[in-house]
N, C-alpha and C positions, 0 to 999 in steps of 0.2 A: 504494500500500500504506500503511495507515496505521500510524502507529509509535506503541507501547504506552509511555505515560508511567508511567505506574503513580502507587501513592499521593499526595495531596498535602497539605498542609498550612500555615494559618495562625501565621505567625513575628510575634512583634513586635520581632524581631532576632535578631543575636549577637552580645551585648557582651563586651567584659573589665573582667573587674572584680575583687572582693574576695570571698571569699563569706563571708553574713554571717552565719551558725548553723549549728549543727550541730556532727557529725564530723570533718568538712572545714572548719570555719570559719578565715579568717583566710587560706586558701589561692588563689591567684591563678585565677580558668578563666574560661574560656568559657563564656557564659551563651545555650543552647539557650531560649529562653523563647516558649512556645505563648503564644498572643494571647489577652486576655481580646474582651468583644462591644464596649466603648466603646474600644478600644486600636487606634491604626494599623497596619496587616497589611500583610505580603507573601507573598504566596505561595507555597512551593516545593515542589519535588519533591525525593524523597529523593536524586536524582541531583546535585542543587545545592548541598545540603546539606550530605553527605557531601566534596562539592568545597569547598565553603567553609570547613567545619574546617581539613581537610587546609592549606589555602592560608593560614588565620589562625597556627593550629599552627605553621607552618616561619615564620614570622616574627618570633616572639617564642615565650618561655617561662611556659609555664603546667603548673600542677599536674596539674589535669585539665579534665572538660566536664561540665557540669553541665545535667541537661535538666530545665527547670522550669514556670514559669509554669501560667496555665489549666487543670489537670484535663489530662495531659499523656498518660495513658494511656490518655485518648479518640483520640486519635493513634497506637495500639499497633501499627496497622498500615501507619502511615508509617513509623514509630522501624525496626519489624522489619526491615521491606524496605531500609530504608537502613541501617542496623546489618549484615546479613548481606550485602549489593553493597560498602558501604566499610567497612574493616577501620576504627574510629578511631584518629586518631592520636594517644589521650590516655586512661588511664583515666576511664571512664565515670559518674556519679554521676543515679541517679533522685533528682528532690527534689519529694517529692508526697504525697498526707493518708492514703493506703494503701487508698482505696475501692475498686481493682478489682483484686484477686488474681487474676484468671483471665486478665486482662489483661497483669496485671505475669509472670506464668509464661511467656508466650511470649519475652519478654527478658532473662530472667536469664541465660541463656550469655554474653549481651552485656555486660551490665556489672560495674560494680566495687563499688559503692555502692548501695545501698536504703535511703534516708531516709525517714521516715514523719515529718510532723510535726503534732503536735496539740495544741489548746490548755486539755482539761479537762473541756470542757462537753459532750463528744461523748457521745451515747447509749449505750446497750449495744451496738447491731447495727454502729454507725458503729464503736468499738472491737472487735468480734471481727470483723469486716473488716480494721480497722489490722493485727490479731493476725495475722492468717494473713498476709499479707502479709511480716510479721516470720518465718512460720514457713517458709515458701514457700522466702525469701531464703536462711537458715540451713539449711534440707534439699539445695540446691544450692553452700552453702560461699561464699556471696557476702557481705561483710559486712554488716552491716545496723545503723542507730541508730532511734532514738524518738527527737524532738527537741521538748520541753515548750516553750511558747511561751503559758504562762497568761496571762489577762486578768487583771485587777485583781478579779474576781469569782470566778474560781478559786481552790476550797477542796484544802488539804493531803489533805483524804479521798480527791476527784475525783485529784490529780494522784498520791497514792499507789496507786491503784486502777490507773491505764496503767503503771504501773513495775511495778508485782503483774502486771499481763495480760501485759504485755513478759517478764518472765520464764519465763511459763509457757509463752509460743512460742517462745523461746532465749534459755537463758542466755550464750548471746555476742554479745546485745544490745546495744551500748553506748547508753546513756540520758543525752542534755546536757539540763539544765534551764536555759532561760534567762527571768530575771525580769523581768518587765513595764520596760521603759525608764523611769527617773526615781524609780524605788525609791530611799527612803534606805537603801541596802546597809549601811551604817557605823551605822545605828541602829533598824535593825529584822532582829531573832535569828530573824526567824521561818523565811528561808531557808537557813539554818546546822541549826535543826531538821528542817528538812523534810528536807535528806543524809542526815543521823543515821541518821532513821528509816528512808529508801530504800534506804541499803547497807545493811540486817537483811534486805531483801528481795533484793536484788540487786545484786552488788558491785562493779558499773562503773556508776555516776553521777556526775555532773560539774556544777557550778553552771558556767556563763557569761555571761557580757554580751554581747547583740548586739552585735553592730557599729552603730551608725545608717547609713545612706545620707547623704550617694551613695558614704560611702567602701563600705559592706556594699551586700549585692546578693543577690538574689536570681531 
């Protein structure tokens, strides 16, 4: 008789670490990270998976788990299966760019967190994807952030314009902007104006500093 493995899925681990943006920044988890195509894999099944939190969880303390890396909700039907077989033992955080809302709906029972992060330069259709995604989250009472992560070419229009779309799918949005790494903070206003302007639009925004690696993690 052959025994039914079910879904499977490329890992390029489960680290602990720091996490480095965001909602959750600065909070100790376990880092679920899908594999990119140049990145070492292993392969598992939600049955291992599920076992291996479990088993990291009771040995030390962490915040939560964070499921990241590669387009993670190309996976929607490994995460499911193994989400609904192992209870987690850690509230749960999606950390991903928001492109598959039809995807991200089969999981929201499961988790704790819906992070969406983007960097400015995204289209119209790639943002009213993010959108709904954000609108998804908050119609089922899941929390949910926009996490700004501008390049050095991202304009205050571009990055007020996602705080404008994040409102208009919930306002219990929380919105972290964090500034390109190596920015003179102490002499350049320009990300002090850019808050100003954002909390007229929506009133939970927050300037932060990534963490760098390898203490930050993603």
């Amino acid at each position: 008789m052959t025994k039914t493995v079910g879904p499977t899925a490329a890992l390029a681990g489960i680290p602990a670490g720091i996490q480095a943006i965001g909602a959750w920044q600065g909070r100790r988890q376990l880092f679920v990270r899908f594999a990119a195509e140049a990145e070492t894999a292993t392969m598992y099944t939600g049955d291992a998976l599920g076992g291996e939190l479990k088993r990291l969880a009771a040995r030390s303390t962490y915040h939560s788990v964070s499921i990241a890396g590669r387009d993670p909700l190309a996976n929607a039907d490994f995460l499911g299966a193994m989400l609904e077989k192992h209870e987690a033992p850690l509230p749960v955080m999606l950390d991903h760019d928001g492109q598959r809302p039809e995807a991200l709906a089969t999981l929201l029972p499961r988790l704790s967190m819906v992070q969406v992060v983007m960097d400015g330069s995204e289209p119209a259709v790639t943002v009213e994807r993010a959108a709904e995604s954000l609108r998804l989250a908050a119609g089922r009472k899941v929390a949910h952030a926009l996490v700004l992560c501008p390049g050095e070419q991202a304009t205050d229009s571009q990055l007020l314009r996602l705080v404008e779309q994040a409102h208009v799918a919930s306002a219990e949005t929380q919105v972290v902007v964090h500034p390109p790494v190596g920015v003179p903070l102490d002499r350049d206003r320009r990300w002090i104006t850019l808050i100003e302007r954002a909390v007229t639009t929506h009133a939970d925004v927050r300037l932060a500093l990534r963490i760098p690696g390898p203490t930050g993690m993603r």
